[in-house]
C-alpha positions in Angstrom: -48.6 40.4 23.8 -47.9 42.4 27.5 -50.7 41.6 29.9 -53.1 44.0 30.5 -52.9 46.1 33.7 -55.6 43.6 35.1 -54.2 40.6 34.3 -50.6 42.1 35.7 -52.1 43.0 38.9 -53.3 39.1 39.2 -50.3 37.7 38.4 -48.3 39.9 40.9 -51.1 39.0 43.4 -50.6 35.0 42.6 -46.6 35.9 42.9 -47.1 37.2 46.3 -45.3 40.5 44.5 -45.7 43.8 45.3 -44.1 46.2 43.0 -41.0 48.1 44.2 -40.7 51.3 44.1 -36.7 51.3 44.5 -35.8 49.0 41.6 -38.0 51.0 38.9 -40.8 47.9 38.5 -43.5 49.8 36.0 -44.0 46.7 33.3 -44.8 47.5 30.7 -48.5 46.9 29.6 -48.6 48.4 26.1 -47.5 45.7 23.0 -47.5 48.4 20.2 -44.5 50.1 22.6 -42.8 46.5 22.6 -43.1 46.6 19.1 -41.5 49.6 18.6 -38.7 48.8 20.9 -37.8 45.6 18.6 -38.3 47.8 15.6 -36.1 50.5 16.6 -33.3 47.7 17.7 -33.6 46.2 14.6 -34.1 42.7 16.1 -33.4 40.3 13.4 -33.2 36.5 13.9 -29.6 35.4 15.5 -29.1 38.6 17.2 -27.7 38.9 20.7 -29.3 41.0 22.4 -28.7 42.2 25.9 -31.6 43.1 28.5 -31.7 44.8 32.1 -34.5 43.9 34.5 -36.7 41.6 32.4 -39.1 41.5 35.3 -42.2 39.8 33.7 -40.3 38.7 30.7 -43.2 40.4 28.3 -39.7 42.4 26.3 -38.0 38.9 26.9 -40.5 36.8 24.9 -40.7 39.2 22.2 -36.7 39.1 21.5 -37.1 35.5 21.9 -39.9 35.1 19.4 -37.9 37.2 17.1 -34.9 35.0 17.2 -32.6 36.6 19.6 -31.0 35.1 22.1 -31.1 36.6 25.0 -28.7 37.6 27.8 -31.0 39.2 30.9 -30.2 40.0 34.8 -32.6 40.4 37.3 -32.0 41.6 40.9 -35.5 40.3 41.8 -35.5 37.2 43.5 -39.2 36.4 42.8 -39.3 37.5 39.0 -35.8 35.4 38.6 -37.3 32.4 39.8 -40.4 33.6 37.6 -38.9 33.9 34.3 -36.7 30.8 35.1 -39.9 28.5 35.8 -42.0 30.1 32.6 -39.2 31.0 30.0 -35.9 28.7 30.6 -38.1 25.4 29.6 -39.1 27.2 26.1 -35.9 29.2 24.9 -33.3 26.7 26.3 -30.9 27.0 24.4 -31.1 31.7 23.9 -32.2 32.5 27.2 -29.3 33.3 29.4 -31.1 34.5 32.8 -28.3 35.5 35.6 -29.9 36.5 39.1 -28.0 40.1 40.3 -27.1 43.5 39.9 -27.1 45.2 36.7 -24.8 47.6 38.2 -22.3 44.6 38.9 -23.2 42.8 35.6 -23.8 45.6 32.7 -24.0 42.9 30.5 -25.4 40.3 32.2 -23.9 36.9 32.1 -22.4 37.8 28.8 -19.0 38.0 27.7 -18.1 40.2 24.3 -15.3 39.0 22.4 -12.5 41.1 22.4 -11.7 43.6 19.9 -9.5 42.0 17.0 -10.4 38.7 18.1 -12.1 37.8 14.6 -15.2 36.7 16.7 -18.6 38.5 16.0 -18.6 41.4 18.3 -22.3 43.4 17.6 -24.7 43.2 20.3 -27.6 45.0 21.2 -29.1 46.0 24.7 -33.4 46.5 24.8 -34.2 47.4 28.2 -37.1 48.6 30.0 -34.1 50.1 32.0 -35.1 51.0 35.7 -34.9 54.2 35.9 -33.0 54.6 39.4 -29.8 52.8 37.6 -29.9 54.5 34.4 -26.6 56.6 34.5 -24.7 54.5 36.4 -25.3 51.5 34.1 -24.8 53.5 31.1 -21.3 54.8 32.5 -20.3 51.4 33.0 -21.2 50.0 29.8 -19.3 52.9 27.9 -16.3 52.2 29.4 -16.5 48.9 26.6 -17.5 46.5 24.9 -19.7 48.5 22.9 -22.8 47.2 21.7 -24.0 48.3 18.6 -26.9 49.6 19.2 -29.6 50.3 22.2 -33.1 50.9 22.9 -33.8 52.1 26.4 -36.5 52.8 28.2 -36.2 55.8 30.3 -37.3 59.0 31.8 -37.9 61.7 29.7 -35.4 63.7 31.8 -32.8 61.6 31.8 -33.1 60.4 28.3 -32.8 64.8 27.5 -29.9 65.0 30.0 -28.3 62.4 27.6 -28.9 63.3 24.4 -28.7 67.4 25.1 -26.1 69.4 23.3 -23.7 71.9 24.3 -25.1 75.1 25.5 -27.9 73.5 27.4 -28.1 73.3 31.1 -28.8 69.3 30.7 -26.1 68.8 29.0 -22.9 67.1 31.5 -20.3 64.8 31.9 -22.6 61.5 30.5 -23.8 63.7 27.3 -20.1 63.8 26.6 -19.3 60.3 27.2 -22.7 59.0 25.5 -22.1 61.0 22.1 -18.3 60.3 21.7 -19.3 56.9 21.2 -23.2 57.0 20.5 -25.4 58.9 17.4 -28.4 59.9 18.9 -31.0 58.3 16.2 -35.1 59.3 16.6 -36.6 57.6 19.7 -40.5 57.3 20.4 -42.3 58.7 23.5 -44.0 56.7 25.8 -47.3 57.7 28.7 -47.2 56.4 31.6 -50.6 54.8 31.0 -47.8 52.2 28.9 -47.1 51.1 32.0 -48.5 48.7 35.7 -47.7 50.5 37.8 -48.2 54.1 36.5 -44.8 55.6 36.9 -45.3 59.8 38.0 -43.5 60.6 34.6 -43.7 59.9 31.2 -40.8 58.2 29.7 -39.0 57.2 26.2 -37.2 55.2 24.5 -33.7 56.4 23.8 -32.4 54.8 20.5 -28.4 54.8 20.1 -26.6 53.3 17.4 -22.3 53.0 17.6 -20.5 56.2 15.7 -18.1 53.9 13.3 -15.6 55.1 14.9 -16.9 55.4 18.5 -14.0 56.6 21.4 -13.9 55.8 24.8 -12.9 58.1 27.4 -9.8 56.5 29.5 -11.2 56.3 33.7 -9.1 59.1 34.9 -10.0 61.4 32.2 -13.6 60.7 33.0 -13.0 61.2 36.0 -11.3 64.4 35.5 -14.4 65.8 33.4 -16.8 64.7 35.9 -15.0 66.9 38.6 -15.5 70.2 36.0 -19.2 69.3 35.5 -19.5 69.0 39.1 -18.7 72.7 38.9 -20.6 74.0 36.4 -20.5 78.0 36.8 -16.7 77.8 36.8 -14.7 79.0 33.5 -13.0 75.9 32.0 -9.5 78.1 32.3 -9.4 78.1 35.9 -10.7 74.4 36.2 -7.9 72.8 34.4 -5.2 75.5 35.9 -6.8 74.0 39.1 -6.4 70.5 38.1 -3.6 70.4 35.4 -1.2 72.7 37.6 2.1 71.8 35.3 2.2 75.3 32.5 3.7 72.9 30.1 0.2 71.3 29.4 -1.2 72.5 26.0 -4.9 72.5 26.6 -4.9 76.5 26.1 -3.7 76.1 22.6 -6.4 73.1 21.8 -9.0 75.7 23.4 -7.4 78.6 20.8 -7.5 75.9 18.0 -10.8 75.5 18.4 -12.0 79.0 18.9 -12.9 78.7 22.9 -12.0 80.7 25.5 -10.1 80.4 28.8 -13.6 81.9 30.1 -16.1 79.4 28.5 -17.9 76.9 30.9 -17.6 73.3 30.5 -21.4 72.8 29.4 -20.4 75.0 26.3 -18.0 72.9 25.5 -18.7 70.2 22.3 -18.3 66.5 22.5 -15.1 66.8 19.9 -13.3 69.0 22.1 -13.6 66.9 25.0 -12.2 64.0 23.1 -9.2 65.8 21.7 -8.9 67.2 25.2 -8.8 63.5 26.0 -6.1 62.4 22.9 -3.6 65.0 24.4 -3.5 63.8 28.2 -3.2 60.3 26.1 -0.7 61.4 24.6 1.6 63.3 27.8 1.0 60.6 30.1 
């Protein structure tokens, strides 16, 4: 069970921890919402599952209770040495606990076999995720491995921003990269009472599982669809006329095949376009 906000603030105080701001600590206080994170995730025993920031380790032990093994990273040099002192000795041979930046280490200390391998590859990340790395981690784990599924907790805003749909002014460059890989399944909402301390918004828990068939945008052509986000009021025509300068390049006829029009802004655009768009640069390279 999560300690209570009491009994958190007391074990910060015997830490000689103050809670910072800049790497997202709120922990989490509430057990029915670690419940439901392990629920949603489908923990089962002999899962892997990776986790960001474990801070307190009150997700950790319940993956670990469940039978996971457990790949974490913590930036935190205090809750490192923590969760090495007070989980290491108990779960020595599932907890995996590497000291750095998520940013550096998406998935932690762990290394996912290689497509076509004919090792297991599924692997799941649960993460009270903080919520100043959110996008950035997520771009970098969708460049691959994939796991199969994830359960993060996040801002409400952000978790929207990724899981909006064409048409929406949330919806950008990570929506696109997200759902060409991820189904958005049904997530739960979570106060910020859930939570030592309070953040000033409420959050949720975003719930992804892999599309069987999941595709994963090459790093220039991500690159290339952040720059037409970036500039959202612009007409997709004179973006790629912009960018694509060579007449030769058939994206018109991809937007004609698709009923779109020269004058249609990226945010209007669907995910399936964008990954054709994708297949044909592919393919002309």
């Amino acid at each position: 069970m999560p300690l209570s906000p009491t009994a958190t603030r007391a074990l910060l105080a015997t830490l000689g921890h103050q809670p910072k701001r800049f790497l997202g600590q709120n922990f989490l206080v509430d057990g029915n919402i670690v419940r439901k994170s392990l629920e949603l995730a489908e923990v089962r025993p002999g899962d892997t599952v990776i986790e960001i920031g474990p801070g307190l380790g009150t997700l950790t032990t319940a993956l670990l209770e469940a039978g996971a093994s457990v790949w974490a990273v913590e930036r935190d040099r205090t809750l490192h040495a923590y969760l090495s002192e007070q989980l290491c000795p108990r779960f020595p041979d599932h907890f995996n606990l590497l000291e750095g930046d998520a940013i550096d280490s998406p998935l932690a200390s762990f290394a996912a076999p290689a497509p076509g391998s004919g090792s297991p590859s599924d692997f799941k990340v649960v993460a009270n995720l903080p919520y100043a790395i959110a996008t950035p981690w997520l771009d970098a784990v969708l460049a691959g491995p994939l796991p199969h599924r994830l359960v993060l907790m996040l801002q409400k805003e952000a978790a929207d921003r990724y899981a909006a749909q064409p048409g929406s002014k949330s919806f950008g460059a990570i929506s696109v990269f997200l759902q060409a890989a991820y189904a958005i399944a049904p997530g739960h909402k979570v106060a910020s009472a859930c939570f030592y301390p309070r953040p000033d918004v409420d959050s949720q828990l975003l719930h992804l599982v892999r599309k069987p068939a999941p595709f994963v945008f090459p790093a220039e052509v991500k690159a290339l669809i952040r720059s037409c986000f970036q500039q959202r009021r612009k007409q997709i025509g004179a973006l790629l006329r912009h960018r694509l300068p060579d007449e030769s390049l058939p994206w018109r006829e991809l937007l004609q095949s698709s009923r779109l029009s020269e004058q249609v802004r990226p945010e209007a655009i669907p995910v399936d376009w964008w990954v054709q768009f994708s297949a044909l640069l592919s393919r002309l390279a």
